[in-house]
PDB file of N, H, CA, C and O in Angstrom:
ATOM      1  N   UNK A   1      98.620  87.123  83.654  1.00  0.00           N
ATOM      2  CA  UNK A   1      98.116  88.147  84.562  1.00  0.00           C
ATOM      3  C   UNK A   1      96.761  87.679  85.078  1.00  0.00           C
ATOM      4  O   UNK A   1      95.741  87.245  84.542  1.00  0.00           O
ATOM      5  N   UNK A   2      97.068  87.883  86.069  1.00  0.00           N
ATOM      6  H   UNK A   2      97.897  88.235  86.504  1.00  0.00           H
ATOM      7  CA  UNK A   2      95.203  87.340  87.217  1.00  0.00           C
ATOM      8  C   UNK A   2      94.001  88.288  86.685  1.00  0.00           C
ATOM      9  O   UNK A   2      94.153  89.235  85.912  1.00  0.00           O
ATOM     10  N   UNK A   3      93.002  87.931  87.146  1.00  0.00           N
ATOM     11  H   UNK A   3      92.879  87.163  87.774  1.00  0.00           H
ATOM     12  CA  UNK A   3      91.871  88.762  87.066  1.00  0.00           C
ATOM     13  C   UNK A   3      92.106  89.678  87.970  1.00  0.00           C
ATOM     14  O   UNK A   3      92.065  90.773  87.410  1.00  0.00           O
ATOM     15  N   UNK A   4      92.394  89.812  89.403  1.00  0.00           N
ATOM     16  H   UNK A   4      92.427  88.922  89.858  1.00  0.00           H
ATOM     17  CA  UNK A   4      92.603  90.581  90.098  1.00  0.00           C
ATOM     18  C   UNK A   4      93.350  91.761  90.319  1.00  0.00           C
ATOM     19  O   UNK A   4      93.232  92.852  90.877  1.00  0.00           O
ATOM     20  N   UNK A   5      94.683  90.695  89.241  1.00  0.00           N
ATOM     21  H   UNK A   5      94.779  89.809  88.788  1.00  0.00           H
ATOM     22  CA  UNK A   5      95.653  92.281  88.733  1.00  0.00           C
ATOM     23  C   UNK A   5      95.367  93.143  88.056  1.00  0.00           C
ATOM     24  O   UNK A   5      95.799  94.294  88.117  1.00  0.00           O
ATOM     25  N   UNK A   6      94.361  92.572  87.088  1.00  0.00           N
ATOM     26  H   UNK A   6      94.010  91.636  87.038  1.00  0.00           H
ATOM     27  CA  UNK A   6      93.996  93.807  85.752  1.00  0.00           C
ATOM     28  C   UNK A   6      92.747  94.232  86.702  1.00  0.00           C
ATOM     29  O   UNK A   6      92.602  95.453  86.751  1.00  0.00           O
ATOM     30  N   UNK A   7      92.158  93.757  87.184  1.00  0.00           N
ATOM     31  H   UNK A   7      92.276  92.765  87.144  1.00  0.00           H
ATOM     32  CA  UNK A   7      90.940  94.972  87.994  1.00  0.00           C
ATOM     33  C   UNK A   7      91.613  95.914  88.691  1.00  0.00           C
ATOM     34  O   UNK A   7      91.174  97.052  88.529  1.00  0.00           O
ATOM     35  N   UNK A   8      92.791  95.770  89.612  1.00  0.00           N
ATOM     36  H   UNK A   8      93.147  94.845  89.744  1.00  0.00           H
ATOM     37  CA  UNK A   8      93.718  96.410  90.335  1.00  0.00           C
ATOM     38  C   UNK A   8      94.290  97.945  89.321  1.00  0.00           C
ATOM     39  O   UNK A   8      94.360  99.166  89.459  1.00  0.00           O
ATOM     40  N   UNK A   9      94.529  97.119  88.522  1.00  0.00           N
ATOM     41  H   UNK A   9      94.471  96.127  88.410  1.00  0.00           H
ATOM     42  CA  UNK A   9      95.665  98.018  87.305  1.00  0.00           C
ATOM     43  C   UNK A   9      94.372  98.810  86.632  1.00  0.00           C
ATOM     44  O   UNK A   9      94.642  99.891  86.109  1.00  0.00           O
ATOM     45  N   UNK A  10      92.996  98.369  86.599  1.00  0.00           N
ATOM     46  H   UNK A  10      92.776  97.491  87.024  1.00  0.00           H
ATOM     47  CA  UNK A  10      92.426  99.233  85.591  1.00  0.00           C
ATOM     48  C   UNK A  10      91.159 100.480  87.049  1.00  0.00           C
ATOM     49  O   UNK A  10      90.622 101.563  86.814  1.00  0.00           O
ATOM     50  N   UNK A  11      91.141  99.674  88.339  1.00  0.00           N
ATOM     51  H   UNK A  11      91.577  98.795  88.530  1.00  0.00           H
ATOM     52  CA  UNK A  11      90.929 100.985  88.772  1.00  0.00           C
ATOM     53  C   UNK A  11      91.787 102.190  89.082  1.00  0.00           C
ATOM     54  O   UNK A  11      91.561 103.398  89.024  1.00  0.00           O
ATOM     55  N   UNK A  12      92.993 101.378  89.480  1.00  0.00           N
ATOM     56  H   UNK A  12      93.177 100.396  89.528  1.00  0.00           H
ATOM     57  CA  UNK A  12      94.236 102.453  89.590  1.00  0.00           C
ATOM     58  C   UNK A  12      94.235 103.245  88.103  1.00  0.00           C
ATOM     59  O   UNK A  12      94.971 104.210  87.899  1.00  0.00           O
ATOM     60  N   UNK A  13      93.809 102.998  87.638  1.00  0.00           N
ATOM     61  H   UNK A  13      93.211 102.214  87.803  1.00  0.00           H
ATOM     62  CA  UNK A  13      94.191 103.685  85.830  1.00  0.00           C
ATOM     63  C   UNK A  13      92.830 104.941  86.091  1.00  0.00           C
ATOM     64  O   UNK A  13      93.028 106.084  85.679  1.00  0.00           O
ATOM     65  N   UNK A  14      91.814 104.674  86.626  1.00  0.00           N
ATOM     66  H   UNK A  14      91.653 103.746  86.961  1.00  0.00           H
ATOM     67  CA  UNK A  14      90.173 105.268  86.545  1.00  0.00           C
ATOM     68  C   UNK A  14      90.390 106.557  87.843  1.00  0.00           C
ATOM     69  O   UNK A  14      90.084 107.739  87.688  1.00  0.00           O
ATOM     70  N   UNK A  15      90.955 105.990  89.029  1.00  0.00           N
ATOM     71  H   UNK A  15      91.204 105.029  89.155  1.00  0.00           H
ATOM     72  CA  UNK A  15      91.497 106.936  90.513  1.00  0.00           C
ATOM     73  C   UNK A  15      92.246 107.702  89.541  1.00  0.00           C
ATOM     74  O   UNK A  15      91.547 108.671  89.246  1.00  0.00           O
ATOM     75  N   UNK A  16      93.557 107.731  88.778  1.00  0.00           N
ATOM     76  H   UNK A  16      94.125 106.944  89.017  1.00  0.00           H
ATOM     77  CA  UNK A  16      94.606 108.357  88.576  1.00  0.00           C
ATOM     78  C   UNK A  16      94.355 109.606  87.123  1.00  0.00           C
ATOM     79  O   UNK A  16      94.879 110.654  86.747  1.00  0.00           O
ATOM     80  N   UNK A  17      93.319 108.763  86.716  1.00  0.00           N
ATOM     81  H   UNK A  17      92.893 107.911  87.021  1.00  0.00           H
ATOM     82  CA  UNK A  17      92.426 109.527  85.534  1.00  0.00           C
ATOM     83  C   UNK A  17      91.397 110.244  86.151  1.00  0.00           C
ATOM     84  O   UNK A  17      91.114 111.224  85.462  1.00  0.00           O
ATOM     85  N   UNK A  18      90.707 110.160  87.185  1.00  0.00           N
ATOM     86  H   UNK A  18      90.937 109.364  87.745  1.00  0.00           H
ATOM     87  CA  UNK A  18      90.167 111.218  87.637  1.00  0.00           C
ATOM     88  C   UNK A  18      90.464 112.163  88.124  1.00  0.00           C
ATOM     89  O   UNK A  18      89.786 113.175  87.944  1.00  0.00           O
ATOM     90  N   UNK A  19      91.957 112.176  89.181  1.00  0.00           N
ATOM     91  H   UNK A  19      92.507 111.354  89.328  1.00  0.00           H
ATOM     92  CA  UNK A  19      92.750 112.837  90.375  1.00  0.00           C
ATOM     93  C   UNK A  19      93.191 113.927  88.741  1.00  0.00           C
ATOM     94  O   UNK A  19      93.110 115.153  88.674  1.00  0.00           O
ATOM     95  N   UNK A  20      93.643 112.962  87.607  1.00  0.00           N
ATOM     96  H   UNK A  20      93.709 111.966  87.661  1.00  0.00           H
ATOM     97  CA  UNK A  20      94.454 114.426  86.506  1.00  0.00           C
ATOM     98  C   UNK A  20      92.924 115.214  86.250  1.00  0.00           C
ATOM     99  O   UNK A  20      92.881 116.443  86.305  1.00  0.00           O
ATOM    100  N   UNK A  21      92.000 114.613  86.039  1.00  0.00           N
ATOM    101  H   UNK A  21      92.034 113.614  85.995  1.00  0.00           H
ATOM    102  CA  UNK A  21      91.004 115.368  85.289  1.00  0.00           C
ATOM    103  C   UNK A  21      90.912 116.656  86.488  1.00  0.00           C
ATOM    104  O   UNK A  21      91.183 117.828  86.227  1.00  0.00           O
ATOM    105  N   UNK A  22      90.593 116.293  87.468  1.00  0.00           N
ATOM    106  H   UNK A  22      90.373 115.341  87.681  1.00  0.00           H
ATOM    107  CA  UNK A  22      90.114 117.136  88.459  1.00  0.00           C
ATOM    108  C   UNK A  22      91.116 118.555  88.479  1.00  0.00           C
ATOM    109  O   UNK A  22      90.664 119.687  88.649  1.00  0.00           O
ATOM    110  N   UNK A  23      92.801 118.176  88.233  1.00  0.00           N
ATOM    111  H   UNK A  23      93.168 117.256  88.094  1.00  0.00           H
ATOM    112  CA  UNK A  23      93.663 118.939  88.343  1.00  0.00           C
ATOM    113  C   UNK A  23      93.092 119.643  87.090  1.00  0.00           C
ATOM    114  O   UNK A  23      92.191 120.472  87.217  1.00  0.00           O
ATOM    115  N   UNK A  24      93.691 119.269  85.679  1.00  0.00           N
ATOM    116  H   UNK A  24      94.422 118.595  85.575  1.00  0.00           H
ATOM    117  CA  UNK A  24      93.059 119.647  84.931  1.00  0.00           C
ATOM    118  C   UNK A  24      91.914 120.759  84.879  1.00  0.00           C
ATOM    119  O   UNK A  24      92.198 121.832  84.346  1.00  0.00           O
ATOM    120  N   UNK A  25      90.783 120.583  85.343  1.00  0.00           N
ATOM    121  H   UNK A  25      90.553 119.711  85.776  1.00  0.00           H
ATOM    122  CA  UNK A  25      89.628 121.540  85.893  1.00  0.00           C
ATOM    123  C   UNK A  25      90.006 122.511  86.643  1.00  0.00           C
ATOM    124  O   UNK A  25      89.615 123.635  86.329  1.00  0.00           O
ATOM    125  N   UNK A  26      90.690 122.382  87.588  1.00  0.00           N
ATOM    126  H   UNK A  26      91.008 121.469  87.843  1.00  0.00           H
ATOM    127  CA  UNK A  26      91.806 123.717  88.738  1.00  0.00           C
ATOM    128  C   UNK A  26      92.104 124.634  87.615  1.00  0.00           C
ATOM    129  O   UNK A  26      91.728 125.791  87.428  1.00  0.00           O
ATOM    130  N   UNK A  27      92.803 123.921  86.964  1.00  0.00           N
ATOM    131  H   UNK A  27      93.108 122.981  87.116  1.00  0.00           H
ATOM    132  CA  UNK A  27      93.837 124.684  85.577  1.00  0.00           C
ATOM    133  C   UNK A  27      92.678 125.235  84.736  1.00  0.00           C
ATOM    134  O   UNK A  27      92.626 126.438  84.992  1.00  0.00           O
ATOM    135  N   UNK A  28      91.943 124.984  84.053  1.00  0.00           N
ATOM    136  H   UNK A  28      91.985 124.007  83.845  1.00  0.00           H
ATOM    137  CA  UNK A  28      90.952 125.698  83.314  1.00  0.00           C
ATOM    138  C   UNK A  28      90.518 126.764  84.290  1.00  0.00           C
ATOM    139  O   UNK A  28      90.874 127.888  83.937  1.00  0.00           O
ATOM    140  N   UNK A  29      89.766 126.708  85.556  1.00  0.00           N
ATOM    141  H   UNK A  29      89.477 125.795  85.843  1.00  0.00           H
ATOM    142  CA  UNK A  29      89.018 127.618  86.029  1.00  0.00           C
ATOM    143  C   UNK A  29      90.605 128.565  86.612  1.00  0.00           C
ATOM    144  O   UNK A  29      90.180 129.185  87.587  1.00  0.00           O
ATOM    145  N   UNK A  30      90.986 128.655  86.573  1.00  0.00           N
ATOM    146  H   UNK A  30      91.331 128.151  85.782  1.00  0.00           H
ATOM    147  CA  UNK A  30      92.534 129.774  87.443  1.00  0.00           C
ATOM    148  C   UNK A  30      92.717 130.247  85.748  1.00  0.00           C
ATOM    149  O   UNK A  30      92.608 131.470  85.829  1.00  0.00           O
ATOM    150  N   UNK A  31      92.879 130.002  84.654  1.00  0.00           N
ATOM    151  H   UNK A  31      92.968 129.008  84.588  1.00  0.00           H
ATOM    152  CA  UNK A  31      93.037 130.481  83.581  1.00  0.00           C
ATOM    153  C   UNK A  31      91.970 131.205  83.512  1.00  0.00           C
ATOM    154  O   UNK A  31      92.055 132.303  82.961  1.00  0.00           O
ATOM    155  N   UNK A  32      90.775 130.778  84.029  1.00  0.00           N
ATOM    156  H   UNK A  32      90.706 129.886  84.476  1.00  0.00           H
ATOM    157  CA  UNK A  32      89.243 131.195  83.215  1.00  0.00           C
ATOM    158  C   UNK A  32      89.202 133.149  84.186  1.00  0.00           C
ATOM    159  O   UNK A  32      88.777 134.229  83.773  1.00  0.00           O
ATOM    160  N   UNK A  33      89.766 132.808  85.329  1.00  0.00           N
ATOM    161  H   UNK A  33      90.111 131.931  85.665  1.00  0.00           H
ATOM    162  CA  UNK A  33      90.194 134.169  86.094  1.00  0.00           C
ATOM    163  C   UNK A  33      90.813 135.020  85.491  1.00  0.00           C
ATOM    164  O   UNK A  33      90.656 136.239  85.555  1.00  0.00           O
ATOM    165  N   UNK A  34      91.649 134.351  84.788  1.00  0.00           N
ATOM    166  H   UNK A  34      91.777 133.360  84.736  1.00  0.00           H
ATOM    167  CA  UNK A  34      92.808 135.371  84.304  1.00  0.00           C
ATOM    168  C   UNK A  34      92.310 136.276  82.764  1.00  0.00           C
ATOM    169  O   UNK A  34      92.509 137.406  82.316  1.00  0.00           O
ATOM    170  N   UNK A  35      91.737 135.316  82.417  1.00  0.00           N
ATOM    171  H   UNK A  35      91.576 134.399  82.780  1.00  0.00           H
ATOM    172  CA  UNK A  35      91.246 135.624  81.249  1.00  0.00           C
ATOM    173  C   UNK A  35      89.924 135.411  80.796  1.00  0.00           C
ATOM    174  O   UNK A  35      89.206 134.490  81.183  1.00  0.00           O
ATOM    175  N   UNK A  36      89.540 136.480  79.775  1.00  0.00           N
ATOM    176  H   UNK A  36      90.124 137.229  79.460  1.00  0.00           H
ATOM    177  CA  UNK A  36      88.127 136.875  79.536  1.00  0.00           C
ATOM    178  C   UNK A  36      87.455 135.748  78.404  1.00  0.00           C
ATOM    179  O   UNK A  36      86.384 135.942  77.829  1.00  0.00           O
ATOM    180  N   UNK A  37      88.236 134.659  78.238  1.00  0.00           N
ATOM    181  H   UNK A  37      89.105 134.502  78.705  1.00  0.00           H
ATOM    182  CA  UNK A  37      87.547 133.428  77.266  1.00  0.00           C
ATOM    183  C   UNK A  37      88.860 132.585  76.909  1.00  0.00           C
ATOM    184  O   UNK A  37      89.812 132.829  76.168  1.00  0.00           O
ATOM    185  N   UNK A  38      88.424 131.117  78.014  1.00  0.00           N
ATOM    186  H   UNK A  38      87.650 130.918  78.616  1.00  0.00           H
ATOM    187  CA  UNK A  38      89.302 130.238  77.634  1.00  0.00           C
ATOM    188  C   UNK A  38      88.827 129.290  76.284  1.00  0.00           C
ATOM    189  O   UNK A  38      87.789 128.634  76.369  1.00  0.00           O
ATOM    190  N   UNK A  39      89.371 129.271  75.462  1.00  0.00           N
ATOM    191  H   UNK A  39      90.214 129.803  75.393  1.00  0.00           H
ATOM    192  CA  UNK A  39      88.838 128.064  74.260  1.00  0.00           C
ATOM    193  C   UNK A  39      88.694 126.965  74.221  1.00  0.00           C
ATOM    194  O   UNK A  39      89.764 126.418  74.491  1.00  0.00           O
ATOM    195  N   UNK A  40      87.880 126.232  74.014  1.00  0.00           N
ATOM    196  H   UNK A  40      87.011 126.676  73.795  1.00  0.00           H
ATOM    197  CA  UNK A  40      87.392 124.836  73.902  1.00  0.00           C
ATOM    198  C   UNK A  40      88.722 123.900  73.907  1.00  0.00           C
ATOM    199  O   UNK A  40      88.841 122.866  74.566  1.00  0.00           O
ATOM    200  N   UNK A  41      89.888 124.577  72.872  1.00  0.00           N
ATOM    201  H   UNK A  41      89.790 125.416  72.337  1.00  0.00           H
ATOM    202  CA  UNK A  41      90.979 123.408  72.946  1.00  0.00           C
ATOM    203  C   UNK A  41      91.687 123.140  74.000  1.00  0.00           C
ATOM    204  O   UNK A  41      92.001 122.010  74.376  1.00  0.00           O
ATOM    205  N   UNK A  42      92.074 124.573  74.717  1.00  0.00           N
ATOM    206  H   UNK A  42      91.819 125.491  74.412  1.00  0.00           H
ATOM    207  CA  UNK A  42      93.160 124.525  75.671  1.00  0.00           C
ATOM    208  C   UNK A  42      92.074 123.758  77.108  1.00  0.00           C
ATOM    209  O   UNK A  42      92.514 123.140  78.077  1.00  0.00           O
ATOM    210  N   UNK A  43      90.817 124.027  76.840  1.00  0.00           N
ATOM    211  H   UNK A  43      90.460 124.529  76.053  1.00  0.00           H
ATOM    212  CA  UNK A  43      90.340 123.293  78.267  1.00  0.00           C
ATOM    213  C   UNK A  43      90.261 121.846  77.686  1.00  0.00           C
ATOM    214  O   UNK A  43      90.538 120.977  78.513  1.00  0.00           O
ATOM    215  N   UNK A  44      90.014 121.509  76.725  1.00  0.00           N
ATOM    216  H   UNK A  44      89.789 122.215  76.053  1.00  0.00           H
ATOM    217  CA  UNK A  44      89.852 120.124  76.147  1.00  0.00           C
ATOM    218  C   UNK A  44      91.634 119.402  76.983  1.00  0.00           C
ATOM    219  O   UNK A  44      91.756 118.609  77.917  1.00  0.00           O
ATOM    220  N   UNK A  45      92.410 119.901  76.392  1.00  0.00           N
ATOM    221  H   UNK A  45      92.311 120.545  75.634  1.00  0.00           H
ATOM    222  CA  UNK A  45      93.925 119.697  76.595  1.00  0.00           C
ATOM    223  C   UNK A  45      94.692 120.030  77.972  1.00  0.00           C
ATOM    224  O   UNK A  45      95.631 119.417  78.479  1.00  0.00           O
ATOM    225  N   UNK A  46      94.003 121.205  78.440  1.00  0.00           N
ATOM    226  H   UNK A  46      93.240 121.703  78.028  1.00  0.00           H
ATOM    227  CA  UNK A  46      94.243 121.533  80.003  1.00  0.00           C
ATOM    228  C   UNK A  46      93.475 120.348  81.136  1.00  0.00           C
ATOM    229  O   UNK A  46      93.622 120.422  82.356  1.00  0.00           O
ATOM    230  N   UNK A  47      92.589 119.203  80.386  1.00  0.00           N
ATOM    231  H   UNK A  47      92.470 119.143  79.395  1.00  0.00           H
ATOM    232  CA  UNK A  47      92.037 118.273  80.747  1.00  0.00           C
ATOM    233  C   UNK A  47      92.350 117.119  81.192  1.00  0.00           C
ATOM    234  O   UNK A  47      92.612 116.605  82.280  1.00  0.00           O
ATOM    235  N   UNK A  48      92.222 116.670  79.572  1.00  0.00           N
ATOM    236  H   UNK A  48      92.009 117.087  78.689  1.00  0.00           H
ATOM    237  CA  UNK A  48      92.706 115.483  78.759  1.00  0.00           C
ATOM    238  C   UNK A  48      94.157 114.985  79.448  1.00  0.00           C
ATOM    239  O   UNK A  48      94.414 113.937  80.041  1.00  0.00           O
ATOM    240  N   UNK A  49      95.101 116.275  79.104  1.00  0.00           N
ATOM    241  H   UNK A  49      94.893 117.126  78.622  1.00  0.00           H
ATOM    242  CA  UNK A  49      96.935 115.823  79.458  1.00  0.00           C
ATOM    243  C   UNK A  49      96.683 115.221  80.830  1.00  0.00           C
ATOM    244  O   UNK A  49      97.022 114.072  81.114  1.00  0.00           O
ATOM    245  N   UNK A  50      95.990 116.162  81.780  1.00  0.00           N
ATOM    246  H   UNK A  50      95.715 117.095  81.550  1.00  0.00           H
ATOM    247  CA  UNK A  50      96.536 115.285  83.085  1.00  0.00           C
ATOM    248  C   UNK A  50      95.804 114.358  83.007  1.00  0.00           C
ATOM    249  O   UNK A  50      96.667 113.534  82.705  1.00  0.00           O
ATOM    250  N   UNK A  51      94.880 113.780  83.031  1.00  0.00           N
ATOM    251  H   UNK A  51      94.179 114.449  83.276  1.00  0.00           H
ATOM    252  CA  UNK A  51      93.577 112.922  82.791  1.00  0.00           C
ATOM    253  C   UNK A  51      94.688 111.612  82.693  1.00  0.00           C
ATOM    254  O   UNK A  51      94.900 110.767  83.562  1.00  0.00           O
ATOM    255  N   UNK A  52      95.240 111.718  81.514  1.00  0.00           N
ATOM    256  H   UNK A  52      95.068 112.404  80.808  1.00  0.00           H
ATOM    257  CA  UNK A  52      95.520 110.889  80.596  1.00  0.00           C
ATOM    258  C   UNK A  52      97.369 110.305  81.411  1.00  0.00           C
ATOM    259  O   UNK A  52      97.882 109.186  81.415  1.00  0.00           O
ATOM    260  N   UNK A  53      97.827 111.480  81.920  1.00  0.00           N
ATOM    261  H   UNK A  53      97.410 112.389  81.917  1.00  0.00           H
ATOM    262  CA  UNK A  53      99.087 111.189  82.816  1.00  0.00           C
ATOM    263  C   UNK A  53      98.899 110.361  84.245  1.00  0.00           C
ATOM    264  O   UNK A  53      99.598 109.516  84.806  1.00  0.00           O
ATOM    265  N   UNK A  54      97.191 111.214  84.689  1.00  0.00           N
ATOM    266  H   UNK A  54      96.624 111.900  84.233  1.00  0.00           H
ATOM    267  CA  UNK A  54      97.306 110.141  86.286  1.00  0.00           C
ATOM    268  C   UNK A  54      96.861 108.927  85.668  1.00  0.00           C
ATOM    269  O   UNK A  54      97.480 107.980  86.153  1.00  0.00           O
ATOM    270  N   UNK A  55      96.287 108.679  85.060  1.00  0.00           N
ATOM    271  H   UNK A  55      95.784 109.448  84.666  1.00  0.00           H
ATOM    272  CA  UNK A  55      95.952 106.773  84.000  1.00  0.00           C
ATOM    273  C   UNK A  55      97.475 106.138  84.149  1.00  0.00           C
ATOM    274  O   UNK A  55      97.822 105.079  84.671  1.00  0.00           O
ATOM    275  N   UNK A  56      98.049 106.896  83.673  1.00  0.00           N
ATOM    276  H   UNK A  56      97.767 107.756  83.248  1.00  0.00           H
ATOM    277  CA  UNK A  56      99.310 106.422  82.847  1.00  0.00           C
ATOM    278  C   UNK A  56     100.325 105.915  84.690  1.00  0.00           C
ATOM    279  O   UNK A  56     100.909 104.865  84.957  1.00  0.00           O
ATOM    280  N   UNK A  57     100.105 107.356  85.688  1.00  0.00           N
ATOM    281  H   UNK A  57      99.630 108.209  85.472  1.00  0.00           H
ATOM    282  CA  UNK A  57     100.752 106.927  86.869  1.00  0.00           C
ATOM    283  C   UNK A  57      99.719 106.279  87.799  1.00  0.00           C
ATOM    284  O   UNK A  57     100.274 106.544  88.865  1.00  0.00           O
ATOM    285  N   UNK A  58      98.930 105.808  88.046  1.00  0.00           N
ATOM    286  H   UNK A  58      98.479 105.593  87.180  1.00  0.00           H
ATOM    287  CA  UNK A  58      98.053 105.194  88.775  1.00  0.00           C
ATOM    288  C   UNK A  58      98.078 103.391  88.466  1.00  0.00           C
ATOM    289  O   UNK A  58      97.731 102.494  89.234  1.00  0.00           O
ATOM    290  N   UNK A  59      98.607 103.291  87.091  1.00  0.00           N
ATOM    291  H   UNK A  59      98.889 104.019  86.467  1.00  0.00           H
ATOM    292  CA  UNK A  59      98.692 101.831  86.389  1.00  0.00           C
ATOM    293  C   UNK A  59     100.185 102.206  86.792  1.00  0.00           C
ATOM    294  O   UNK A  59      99.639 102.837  87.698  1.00  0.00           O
ATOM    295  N   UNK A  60     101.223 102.374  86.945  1.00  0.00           N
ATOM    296  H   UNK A  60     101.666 101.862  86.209  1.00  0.00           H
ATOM    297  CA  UNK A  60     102.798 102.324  87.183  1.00  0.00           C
ATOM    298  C   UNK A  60     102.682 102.287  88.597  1.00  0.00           C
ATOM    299  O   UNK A  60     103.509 101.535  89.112  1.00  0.00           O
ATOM    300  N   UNK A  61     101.954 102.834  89.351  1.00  0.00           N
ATOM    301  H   UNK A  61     101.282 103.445  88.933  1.00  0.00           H
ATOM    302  CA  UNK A  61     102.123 102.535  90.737  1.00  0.00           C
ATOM    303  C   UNK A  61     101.660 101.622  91.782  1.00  0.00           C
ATOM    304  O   UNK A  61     101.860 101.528  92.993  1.00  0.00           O
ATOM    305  N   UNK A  62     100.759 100.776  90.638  1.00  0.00           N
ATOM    306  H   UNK A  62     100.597 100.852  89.654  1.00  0.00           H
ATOM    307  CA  UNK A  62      99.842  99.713  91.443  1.00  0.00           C
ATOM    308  C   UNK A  62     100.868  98.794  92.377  1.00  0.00           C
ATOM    309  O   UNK A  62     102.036  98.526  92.093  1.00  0.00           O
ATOM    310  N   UNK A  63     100.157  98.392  93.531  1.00  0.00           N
ATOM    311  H   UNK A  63      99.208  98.609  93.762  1.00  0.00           H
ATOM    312  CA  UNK A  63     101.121  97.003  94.067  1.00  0.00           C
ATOM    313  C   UNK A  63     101.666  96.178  93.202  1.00  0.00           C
ATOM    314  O   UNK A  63     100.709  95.874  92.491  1.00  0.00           O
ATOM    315  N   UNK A  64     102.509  95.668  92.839  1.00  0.00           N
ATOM    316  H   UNK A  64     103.287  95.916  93.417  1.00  0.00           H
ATOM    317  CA  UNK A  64     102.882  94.446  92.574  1.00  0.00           C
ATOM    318  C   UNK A  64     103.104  94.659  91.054  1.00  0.00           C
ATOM    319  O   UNK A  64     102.557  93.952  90.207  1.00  0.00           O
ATOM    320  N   UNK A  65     104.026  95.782  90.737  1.00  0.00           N
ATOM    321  H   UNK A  65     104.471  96.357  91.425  1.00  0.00           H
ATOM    322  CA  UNK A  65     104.172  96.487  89.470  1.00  0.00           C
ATOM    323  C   UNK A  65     105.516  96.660  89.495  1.00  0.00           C
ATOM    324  O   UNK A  65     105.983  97.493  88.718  1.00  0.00           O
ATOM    325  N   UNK A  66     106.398  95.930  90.369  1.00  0.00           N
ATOM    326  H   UNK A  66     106.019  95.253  91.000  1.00  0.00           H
ATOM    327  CA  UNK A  66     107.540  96.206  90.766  1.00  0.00           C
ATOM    328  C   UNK A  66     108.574  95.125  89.910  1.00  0.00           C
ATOM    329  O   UNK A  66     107.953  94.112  89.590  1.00  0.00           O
ATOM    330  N   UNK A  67     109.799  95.118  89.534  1.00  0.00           N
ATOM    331  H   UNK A  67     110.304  95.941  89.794  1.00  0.00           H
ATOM    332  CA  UNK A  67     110.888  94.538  88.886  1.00  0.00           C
ATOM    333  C   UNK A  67     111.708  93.976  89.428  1.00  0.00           C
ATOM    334  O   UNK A  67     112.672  93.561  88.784  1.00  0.00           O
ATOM    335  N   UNK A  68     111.587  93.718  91.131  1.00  0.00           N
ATOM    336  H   UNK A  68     110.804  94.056  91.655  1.00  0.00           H
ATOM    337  CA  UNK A  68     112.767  93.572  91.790  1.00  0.00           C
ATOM    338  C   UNK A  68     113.332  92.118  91.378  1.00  0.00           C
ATOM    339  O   UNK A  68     112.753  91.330  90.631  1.00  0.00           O
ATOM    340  N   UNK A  69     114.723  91.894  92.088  1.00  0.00           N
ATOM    341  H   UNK A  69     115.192  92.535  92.696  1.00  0.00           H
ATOM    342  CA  UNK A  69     114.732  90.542  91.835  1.00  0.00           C
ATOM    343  C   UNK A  69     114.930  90.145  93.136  1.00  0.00           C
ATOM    344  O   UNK A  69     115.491  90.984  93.841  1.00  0.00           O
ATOM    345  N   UNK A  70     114.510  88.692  93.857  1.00  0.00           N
ATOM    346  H   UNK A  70     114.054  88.011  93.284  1.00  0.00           H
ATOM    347  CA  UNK A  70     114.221  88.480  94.905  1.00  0.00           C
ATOM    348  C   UNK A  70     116.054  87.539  95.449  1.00  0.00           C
ATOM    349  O   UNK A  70     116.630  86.809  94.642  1.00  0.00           O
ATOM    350  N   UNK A  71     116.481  87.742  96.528  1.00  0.00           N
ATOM    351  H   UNK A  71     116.013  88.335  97.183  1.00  0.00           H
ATOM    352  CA  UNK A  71     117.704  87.494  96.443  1.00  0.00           C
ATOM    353  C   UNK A  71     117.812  85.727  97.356  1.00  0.00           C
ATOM    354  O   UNK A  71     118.896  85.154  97.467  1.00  0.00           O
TER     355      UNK A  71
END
């Protein structure tokens, strides 16, 4: 793997970890409406999960992450 791919693969991982965190934050504050005290875990976890899912899809979707076989 190039240097270029893993810089590729690890900002796509940092964009896709921020885009969940941010969702994440939506989700805490629309709960925080609904209710009179959200707890440390569920915002920790209402966080973290997407955080941790756009990482996970931001590194799967990079260019050149593909399986094809060339004919």
């Amino acid at each position: 793997m190039t240097s270029s791919t893993a810089s590729t693969r690890t900002s796509a991982a940092v964009v896709g970890a921020l885009v969940g965190a941010a969702a994440g934050i939506l989700l805490v504050t629309a709960a925080g409406t609904f209710s009179t005290t959200v707890s440390g875990i569920f915002a920790a976890l209402a966080i973290g999960v997407p955080a941790l899912g756009g990482a996970v899809v931001g590194v799967a979707l990079t260019p050149g992450n593909t399986r094809s076989h060339p004919r």
